[in-house]
One Martini backbone bead per residue (centre of mass of N, CA, C, O) as a GRO file, in nm:
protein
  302
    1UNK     BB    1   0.784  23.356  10.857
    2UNK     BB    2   1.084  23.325  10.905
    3UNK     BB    3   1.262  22.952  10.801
    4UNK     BB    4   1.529  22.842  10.916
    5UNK     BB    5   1.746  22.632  10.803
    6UNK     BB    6   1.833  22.314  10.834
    7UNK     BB    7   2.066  22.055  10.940
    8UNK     BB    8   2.362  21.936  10.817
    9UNK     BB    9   2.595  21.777  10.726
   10UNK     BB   10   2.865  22.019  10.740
   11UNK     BB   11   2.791  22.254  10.861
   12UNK     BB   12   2.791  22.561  11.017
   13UNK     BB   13   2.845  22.666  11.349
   14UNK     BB   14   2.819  22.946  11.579
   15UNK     BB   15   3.024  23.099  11.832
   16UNK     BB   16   2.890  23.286  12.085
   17UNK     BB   17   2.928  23.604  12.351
   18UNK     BB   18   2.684  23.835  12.470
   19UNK     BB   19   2.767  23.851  12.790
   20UNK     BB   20   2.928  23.653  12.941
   21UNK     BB   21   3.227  23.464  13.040
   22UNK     BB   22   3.435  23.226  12.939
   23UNK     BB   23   3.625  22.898  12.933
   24UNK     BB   24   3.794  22.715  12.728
   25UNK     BB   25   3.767  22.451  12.929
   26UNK     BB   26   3.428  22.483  12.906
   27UNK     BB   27   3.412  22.463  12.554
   28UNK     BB   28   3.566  22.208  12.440
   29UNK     BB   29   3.323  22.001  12.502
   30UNK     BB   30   3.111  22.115  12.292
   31UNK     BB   31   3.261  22.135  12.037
   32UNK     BB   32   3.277  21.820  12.012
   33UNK     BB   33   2.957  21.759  12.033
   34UNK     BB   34   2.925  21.928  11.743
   35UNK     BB   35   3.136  21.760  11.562
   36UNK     BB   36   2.995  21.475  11.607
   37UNK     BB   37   2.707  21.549  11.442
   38UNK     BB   38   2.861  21.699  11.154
   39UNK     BB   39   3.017  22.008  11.236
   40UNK     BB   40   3.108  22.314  11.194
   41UNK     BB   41   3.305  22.505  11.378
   42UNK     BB   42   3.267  22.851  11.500
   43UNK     BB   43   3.429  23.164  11.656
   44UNK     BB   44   3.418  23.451  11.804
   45UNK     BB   45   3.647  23.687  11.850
   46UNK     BB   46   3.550  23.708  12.165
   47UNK     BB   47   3.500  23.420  12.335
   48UNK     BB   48   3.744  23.502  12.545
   49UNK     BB   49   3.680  23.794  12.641
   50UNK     BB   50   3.770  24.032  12.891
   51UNK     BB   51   3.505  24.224  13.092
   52UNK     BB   52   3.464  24.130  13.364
   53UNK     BB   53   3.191  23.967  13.344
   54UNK     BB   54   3.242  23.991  13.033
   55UNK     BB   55   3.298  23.911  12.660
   56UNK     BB   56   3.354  24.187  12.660
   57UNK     BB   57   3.266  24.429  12.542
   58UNK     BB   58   3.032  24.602  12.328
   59UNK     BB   59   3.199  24.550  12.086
   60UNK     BB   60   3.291  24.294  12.085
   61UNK     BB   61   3.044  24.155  12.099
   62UNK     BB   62   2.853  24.261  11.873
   63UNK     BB   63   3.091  24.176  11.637
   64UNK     BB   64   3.042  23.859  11.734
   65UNK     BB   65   2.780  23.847  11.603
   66UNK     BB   66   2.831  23.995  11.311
   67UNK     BB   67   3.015  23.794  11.190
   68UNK     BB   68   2.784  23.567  11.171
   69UNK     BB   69   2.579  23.687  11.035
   70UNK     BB   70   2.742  23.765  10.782
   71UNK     BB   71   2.807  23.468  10.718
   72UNK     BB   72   2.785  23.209  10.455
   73UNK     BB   73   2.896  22.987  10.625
   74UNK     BB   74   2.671  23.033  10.871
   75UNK     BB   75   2.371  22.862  10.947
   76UNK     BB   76   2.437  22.872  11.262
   77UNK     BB   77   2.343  22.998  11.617
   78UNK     BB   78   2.507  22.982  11.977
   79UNK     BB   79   2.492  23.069  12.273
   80UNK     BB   80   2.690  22.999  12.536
   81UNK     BB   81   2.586  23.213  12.761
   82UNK     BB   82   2.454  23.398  12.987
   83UNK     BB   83   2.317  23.643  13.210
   84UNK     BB   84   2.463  23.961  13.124
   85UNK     BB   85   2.371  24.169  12.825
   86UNK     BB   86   2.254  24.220  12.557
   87UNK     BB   87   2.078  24.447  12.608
   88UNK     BB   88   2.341  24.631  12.515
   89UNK     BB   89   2.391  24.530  12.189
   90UNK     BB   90   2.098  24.502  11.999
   91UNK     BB   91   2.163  24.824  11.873
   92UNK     BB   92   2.454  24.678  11.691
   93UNK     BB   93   2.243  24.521  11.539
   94UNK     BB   94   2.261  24.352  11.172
   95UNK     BB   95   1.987  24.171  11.071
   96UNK     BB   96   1.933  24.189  10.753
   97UNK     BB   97   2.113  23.903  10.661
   98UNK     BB   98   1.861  23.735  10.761
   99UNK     BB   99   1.623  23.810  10.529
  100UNK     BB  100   1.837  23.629  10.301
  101UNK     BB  101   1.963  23.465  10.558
  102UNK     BB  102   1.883  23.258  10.791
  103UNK     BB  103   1.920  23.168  11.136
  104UNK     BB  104   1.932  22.970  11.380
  105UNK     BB  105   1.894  23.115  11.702
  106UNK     BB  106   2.054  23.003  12.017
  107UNK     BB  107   1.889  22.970  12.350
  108UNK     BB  108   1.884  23.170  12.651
  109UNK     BB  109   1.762  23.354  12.876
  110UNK     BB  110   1.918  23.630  12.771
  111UNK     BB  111   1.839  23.588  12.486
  112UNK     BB  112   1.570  23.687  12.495
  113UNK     BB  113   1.651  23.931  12.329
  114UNK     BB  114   1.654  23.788  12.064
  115UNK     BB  115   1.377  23.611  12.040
  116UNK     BB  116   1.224  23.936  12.035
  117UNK     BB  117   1.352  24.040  11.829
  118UNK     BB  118   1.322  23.852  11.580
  119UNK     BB  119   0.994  23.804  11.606
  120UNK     BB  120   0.904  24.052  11.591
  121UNK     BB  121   1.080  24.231  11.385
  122UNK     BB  122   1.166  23.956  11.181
  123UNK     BB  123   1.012  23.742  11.168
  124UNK     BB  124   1.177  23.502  11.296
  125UNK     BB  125   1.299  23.215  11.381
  126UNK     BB  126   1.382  23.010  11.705
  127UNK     BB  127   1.584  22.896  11.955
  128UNK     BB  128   1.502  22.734  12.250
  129UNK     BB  129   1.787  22.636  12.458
  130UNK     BB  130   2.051  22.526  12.541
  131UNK     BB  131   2.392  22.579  12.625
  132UNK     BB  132   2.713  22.488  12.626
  133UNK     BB  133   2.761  22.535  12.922
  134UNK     BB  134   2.538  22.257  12.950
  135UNK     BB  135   2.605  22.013  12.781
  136UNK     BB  136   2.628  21.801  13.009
  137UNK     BB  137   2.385  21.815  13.225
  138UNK     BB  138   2.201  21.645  12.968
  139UNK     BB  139   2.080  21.458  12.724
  140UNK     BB  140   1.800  21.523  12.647
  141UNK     BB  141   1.879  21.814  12.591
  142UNK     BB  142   2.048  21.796  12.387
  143UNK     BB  143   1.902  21.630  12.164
  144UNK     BB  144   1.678  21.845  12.127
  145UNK     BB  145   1.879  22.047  11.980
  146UNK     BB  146   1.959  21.831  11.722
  147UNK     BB  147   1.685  21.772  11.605
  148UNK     BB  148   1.608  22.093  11.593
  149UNK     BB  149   1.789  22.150  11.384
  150UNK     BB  150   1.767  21.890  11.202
  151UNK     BB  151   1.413  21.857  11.206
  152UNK     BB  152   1.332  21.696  11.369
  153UNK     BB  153   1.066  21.537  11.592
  154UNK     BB  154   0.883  21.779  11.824
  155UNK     BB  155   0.732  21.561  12.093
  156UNK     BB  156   0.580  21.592  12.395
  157UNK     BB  157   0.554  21.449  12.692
  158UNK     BB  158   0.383  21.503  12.977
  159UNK     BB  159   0.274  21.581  13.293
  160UNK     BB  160   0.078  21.663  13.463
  161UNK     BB  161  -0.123  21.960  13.664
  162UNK     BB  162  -0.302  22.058  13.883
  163UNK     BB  163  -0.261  22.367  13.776
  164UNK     BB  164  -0.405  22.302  13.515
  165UNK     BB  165  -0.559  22.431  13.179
  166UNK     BB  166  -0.779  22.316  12.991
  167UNK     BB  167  -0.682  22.220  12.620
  168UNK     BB  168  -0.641  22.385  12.282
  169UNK     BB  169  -0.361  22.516  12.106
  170UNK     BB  170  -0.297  22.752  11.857
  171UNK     BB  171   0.055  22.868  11.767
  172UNK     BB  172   0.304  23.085  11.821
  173UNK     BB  173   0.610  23.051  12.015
  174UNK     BB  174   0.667  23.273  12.321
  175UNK     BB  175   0.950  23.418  12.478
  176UNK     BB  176   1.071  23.331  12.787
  177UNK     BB  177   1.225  23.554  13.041
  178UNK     BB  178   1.043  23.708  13.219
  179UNK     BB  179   1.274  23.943  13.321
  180UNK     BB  180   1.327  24.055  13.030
  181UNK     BB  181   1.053  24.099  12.888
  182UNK     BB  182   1.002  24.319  13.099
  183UNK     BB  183   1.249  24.488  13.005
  184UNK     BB  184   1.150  24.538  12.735
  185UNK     BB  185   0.940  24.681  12.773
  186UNK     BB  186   0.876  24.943  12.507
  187UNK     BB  187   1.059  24.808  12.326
  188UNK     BB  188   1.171  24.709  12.037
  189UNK     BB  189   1.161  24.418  12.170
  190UNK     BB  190   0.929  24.349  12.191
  191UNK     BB  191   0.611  24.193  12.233
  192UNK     BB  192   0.372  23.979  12.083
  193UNK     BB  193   0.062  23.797  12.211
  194UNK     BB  194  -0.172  23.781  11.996
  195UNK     BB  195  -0.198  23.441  11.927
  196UNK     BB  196  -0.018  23.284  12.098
  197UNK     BB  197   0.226  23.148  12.303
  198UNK     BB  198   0.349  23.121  12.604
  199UNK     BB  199   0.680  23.128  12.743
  200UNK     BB  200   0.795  23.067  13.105
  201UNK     BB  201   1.080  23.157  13.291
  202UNK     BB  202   1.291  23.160  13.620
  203UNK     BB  203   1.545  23.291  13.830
  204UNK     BB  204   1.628  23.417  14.168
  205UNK     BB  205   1.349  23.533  14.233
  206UNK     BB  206   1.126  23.707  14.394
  207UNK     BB  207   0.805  23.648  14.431
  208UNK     BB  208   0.731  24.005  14.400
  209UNK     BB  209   0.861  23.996  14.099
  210UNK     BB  210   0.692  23.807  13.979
  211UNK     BB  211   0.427  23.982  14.045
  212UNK     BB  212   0.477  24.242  13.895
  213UNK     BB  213   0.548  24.108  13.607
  214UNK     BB  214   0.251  23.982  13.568
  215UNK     BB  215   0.108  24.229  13.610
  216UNK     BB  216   0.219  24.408  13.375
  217UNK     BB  217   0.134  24.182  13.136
  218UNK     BB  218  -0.159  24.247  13.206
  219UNK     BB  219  -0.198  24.551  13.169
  220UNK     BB  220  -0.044  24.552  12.872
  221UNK     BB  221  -0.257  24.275  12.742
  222UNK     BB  222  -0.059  23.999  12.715
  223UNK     BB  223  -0.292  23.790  12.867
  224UNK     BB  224  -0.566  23.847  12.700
  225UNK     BB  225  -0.508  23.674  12.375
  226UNK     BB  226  -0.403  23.422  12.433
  227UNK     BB  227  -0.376  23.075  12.326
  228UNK     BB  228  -0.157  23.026  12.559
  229UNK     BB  229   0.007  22.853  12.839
  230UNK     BB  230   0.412  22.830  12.951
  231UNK     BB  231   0.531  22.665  13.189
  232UNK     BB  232   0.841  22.704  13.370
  233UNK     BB  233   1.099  22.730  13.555
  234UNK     BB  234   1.107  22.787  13.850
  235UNK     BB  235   1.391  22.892  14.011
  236UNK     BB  236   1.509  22.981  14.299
  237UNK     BB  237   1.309  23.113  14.508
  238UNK     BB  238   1.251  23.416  14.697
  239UNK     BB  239   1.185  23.537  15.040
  240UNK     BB  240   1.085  23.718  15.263
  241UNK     BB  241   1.022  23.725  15.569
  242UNK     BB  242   0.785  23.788  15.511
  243UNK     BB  243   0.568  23.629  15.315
  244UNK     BB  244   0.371  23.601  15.034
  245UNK     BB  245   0.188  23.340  14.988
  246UNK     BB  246   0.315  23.266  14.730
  247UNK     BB  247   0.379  23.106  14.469
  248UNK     BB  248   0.519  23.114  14.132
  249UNK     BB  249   0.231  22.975  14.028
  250UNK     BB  250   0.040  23.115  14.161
  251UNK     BB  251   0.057  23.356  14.056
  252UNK     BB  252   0.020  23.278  13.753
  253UNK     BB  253  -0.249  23.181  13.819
  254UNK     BB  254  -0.393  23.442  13.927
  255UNK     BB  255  -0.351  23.627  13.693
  256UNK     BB  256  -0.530  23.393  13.452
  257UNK     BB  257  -0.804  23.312  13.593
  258UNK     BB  258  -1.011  23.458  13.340
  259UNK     BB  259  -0.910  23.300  13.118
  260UNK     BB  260  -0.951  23.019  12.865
  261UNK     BB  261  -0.675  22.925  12.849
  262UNK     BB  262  -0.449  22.692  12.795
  263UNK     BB  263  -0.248  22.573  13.105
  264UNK     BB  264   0.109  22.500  13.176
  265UNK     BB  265   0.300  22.343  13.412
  266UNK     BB  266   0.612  22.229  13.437
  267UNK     BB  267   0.777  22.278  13.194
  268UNK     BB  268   1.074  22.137  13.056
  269UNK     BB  269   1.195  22.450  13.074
  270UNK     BB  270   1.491  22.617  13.182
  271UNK     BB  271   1.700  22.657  13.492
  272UNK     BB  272   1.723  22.334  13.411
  273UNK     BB  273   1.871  22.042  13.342
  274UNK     BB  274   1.590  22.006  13.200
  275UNK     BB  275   1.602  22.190  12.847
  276UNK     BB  276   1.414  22.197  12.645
  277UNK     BB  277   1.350  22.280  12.341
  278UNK     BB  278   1.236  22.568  12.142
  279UNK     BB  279   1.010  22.679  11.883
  280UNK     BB  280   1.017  22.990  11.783
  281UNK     BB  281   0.749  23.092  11.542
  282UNK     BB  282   0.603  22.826  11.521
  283UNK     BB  283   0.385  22.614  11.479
  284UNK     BB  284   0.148  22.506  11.739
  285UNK     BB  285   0.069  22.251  11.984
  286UNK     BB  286  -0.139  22.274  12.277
  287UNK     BB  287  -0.237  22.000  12.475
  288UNK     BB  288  -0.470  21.984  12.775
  289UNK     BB  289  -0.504  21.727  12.996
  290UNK     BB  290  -0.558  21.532  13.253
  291UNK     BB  291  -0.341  21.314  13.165
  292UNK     BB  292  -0.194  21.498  12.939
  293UNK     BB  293   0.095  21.692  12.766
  294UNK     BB  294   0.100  21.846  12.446
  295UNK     BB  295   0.382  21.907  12.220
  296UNK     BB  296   0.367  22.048  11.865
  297UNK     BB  297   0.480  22.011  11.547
  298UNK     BB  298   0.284  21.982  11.243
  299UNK     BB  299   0.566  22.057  11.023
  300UNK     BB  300   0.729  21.859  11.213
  301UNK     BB  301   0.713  21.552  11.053
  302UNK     BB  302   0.849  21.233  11.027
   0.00000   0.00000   0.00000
């Protein structure tokens, strides 16, 4: 697994926008507190550009992060923010250039195409966290992306939950945001997840869809050889008038209710304002007991 250098003071940053369309003055308040942190930012040449809901054409968002990824005074890339565009220009994208230059791709939600395509196809490590158009939303969340960046040491300690099953697993942590997962299968960026901890969250899907995509992963072999379950935040979930009859935990502990790998449910990370880091492709310790909910990277301890 190729893992992109850490951050130190002076390096460069770049913002891209493979998505939805942001404005200026949404952008420019995360760009100070990304040059406070002692970072020079750089912004893709599409970063203001509109074309209806998305921030320029397919082929504008395209060029706008291969220009980042190609520079090589570039550290690091982050993604300014979600929606919906990224798997329409994944295949318009040289990421050879991360070969012998890795660069830590960071972001989440529509991400979630970044991070399946380089940890899958490219064995790169990147960074799922959130995102410049979120830094204001919570200062926790925010520092877990600085100390990521810079190799700081990433600790969580979180509350039990009913519904998780106890355990400890040891392996390179993927997924990322339900609905895209389920959207890339059987495509160059599907996942493996073979001996892998799986992390999953969405946002504003009917409950009946989340349980399709459940079915999907269990059919397709994807839940049976786990080394662990990360249930992120299921946010604003939806029910048709006659209800399904189980929220979006239980969806998911029904699906996995057969394997033996330890499973956490509630874990801070996904559409909502508590959105910790996380390192996808790093070896990772997921331990699950009565008491509480541990997860670290064993070679990233200062």
């Amino acid at each position: 697994m190729l893992i992109p250098p850490f951050l130190s003071s002076g390096d460069t940053i770049g913002i891209c926008a493979t998505a939805r369309k942001i404005d200026k003055e949404v952008l420019e308040p995360a760009i100070e507190i990304l040059k406070g942190w002692g970072l020079t930012v750089v912004l893709s040449s599409n970063i203001y550009s509109c074309d209806n809901q998305y921030a320029g054409t397919d082929y504008q968002r395209a060029q706008g992060l291969q220009e980042l990824i190609n520079r090589e005074d570039v550290n690091a890339i982050i993604v300014v923010r979600g929606g919906y565009g990224t798997v329409r220009i994944i295949d318009q994208i040289n990421f050879d250039p991360l070969k012998t230059r890795p660069k830590w791709i960071c972001g989440y939600s529509d991400v979630t195409v970044l991070h399946s395509h380089l940890c899958t196809q490219h064995q790169m490590a990147t960074l799922h966290c959130t995102m410049p158009v979120n830094f204001k939303l919570n200062e926790d969340a925010l520092e877990s992306v600085r100390k990521a960046l810079f190799g700081e040491e990433l600790r969580y300690l979180i509350p039990t939950d009913l519904g998780n099953k106890n355990g400890k697993a040891h392996g390179k942590i993927i997924g990322g945001n339900l609905s895209l997962l389920y959207a890339l299968a059987a495509s160059g960026s599907d996942i493996e997840t073979s001996g892998k901890i799986l992390f999953i969250e969405d946002l504003d899907e009917y409950l009946y869809h989340v349980d399709r995509m459940m079915i999907q992963l269990k059919r397709s072999g994807k839940l049976k050889n786990l080394a662990g379950l990360i249930v992120g935040g299921f946010t604003d979930m939806k029910d048709n008038t006659v209800p399904f009859g189980k929220n979006a935990y239980q969806i998911i502990a029904d699906a996995v209710k057969e394997y033996h790998y330890p499973v956490c449910f509630n874990f801070p990370a996904g559409h909502q304002e508590l959105n910790k880091a996380i390192y996808f492709g790093l070896d990772a310790v997921l331990d699950v007991s009565e008491q509480e909910v541990k997860l670290y990277y064993p070679h990233i301890l200062s």
